[in-house]
C-alpha positions as CSV (number, residue, x, y, z in Angstrom):
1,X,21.6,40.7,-94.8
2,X,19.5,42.0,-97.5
3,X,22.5,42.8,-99.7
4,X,23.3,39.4,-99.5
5,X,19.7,38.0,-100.5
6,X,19.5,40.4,-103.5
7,X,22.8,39.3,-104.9
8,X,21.9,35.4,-104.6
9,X,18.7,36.5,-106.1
10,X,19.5,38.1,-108.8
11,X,21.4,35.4,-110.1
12,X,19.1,32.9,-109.5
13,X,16.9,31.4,-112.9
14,X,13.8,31.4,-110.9
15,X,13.6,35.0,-110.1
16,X,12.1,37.7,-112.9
17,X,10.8,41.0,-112.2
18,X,7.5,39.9,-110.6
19,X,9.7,39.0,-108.0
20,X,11.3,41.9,-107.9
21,X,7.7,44.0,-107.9
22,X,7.0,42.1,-104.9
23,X,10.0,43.1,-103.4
24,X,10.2,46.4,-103.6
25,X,6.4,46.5,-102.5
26,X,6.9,44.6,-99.0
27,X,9.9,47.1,-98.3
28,X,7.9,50.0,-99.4
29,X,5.2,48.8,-96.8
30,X,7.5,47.6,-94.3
31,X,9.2,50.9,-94.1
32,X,6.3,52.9,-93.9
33,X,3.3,50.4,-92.1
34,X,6.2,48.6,-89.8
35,X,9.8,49.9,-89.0
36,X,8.2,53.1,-87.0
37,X,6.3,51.0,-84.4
38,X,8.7,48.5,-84.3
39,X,10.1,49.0,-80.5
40,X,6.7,50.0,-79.3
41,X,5.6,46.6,-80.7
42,X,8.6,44.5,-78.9
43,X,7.6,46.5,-75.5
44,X,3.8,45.7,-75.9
45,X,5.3,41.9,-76.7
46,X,2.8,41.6,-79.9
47,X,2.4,42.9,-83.5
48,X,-1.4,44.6,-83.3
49,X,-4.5,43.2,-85.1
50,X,-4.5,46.5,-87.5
51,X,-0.6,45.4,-89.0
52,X,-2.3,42.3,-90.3
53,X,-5.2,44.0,-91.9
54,X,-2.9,46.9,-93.8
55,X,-1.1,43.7,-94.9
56,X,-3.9,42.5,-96.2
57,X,-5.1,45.1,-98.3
58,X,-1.7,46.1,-99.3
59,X,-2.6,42.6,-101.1
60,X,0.8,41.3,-99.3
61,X,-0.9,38.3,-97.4
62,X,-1.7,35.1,-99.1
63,X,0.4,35.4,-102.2
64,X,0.3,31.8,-103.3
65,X,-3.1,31.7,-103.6
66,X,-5.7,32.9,-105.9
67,X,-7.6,35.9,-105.0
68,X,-11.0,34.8,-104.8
């Protein structure tokens, strides 16, 4: 799936490499903050409290708005 979403983006006008910052940023954090709690998180049947705040600082939460 992901292979597919790159290639459609980057051919699309409305993508440029501040896109492609943000990109590489959530999968960086994804890899290292998600993907090795993953299963625990499915058995416990929620995503903890903590996930949120590292997504937070990470600066990955809210990116449409300002940040004051």
């Amino acid at each position: 799936m992901r292979e597919i979403f790159d290639a459609w983006r980057s051919r699309s006008p409305h993508y440029d490499e501040s896109h492609e910052e943000i990109a590489r940023a959530v999968r960086r954090f994804i890899e290292v903050a998600a993907a090795p709690h993953i299963d625990a998180w499915e058995r416990a049947g929620e995503v903890p409290r903590e996930f949120h705040r590292c997504a937070g600082k990470a600066a990955l939460l809210g990116l449409g708005l300002p940040q004051e």
